[in-house]
C-alpha positions as CSV (number, residue, x, y, z in Angstrom):
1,X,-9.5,-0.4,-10.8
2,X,-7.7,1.3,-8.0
3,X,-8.3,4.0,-5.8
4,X,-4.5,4.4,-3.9
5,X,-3.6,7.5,-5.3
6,X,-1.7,10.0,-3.8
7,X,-4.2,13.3,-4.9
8,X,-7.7,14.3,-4.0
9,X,-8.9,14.3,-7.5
10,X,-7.8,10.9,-8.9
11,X,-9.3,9.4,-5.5
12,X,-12.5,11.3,-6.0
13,X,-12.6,9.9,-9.8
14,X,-11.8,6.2,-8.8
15,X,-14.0,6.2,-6.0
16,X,-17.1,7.0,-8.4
17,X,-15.9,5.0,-11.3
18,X,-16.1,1.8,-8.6
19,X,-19.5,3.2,-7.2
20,X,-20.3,3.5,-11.1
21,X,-19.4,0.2,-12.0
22,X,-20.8,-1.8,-9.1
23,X,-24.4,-0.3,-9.5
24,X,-23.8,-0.9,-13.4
25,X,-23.1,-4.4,-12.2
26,X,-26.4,-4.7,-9.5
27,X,-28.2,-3.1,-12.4
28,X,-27.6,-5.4,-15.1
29,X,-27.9,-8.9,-12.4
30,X,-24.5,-9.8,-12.0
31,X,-24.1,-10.3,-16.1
32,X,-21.1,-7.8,-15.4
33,X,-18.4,-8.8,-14.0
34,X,-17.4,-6.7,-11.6
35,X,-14.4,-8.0,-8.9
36,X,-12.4,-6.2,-6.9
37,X,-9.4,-8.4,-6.0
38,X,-7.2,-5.5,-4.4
39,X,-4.2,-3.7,-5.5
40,X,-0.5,-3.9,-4.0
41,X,2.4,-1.7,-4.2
42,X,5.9,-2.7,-3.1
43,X,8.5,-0.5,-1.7
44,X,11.8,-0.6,-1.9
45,X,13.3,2.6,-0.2
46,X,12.4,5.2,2.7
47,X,12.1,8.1,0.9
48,X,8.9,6.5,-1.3
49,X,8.2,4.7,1.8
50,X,7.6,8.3,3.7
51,X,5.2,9.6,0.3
52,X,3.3,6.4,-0.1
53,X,2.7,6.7,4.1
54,X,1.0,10.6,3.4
55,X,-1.1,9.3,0.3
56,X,-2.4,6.4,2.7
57,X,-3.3,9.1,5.0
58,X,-4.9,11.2,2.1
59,X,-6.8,8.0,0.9
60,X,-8.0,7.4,4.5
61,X,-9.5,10.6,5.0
62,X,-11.7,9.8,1.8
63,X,-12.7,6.2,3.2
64,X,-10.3,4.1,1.0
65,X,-9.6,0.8,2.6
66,X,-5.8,0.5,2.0
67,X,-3.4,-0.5,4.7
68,X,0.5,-0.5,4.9
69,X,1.4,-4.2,5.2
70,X,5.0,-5.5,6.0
71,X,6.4,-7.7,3.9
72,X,5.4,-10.9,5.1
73,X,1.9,-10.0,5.2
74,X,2.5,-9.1,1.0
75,X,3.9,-12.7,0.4
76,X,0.7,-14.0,2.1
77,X,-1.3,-12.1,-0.7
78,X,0.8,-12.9,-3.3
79,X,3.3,-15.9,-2.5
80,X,5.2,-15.5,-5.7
81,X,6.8,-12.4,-4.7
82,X,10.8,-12.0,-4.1
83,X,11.3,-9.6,-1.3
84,X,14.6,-9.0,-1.4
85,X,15.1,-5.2,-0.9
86,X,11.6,-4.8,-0.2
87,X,10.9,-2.8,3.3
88,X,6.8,-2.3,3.3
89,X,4.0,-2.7,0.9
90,X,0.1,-0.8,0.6
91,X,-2.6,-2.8,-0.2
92,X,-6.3,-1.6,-0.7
């Protein structure tokens, strides 16, 4: 489940769905599973680059955690990657 969107409402809704689930989770001892392993996007030109900067912005101002990473930082998340062409990345 993810919360990088780039509009109020679909943060608002993933933000409770995760509050939802974890106290589901607390609730029922641990039984469900309930991991968040983060979400990464990659980009690949300076015009999404620009957008996926304002949504990070917008997700900030709501208290999602996500972060522009370089590329470098992406392949140490997720060393299978191929990075050609690839400028930045979000991560949350």
């Amino acid at each position: 489940m993810r919360a990088q969107f780039a509009d109020e409402l679909n943060i608002r809704i993933a933000l409770r769905s995760i509050a939802e689930l974890s106290a589901f989770s607390e609730r029922v001892g641990g039984e469900a599973d309930f991991v968040q392993d983060g979400y990464l996007f990659l980009i690949d030109n300076e015009d999404d680059l620009a957008r996926f900067r304002e949504a990070l912005a917008l997700q900030a101002s709501f208290g999602v955690p996500s972060r522009e990473l370089t590329p470098d930082e992406a392949l140490a998340i997720v060393p299978q990657l191929d990075l050609d062409g690839i400028l930045a990345a979000t991560y949350c």
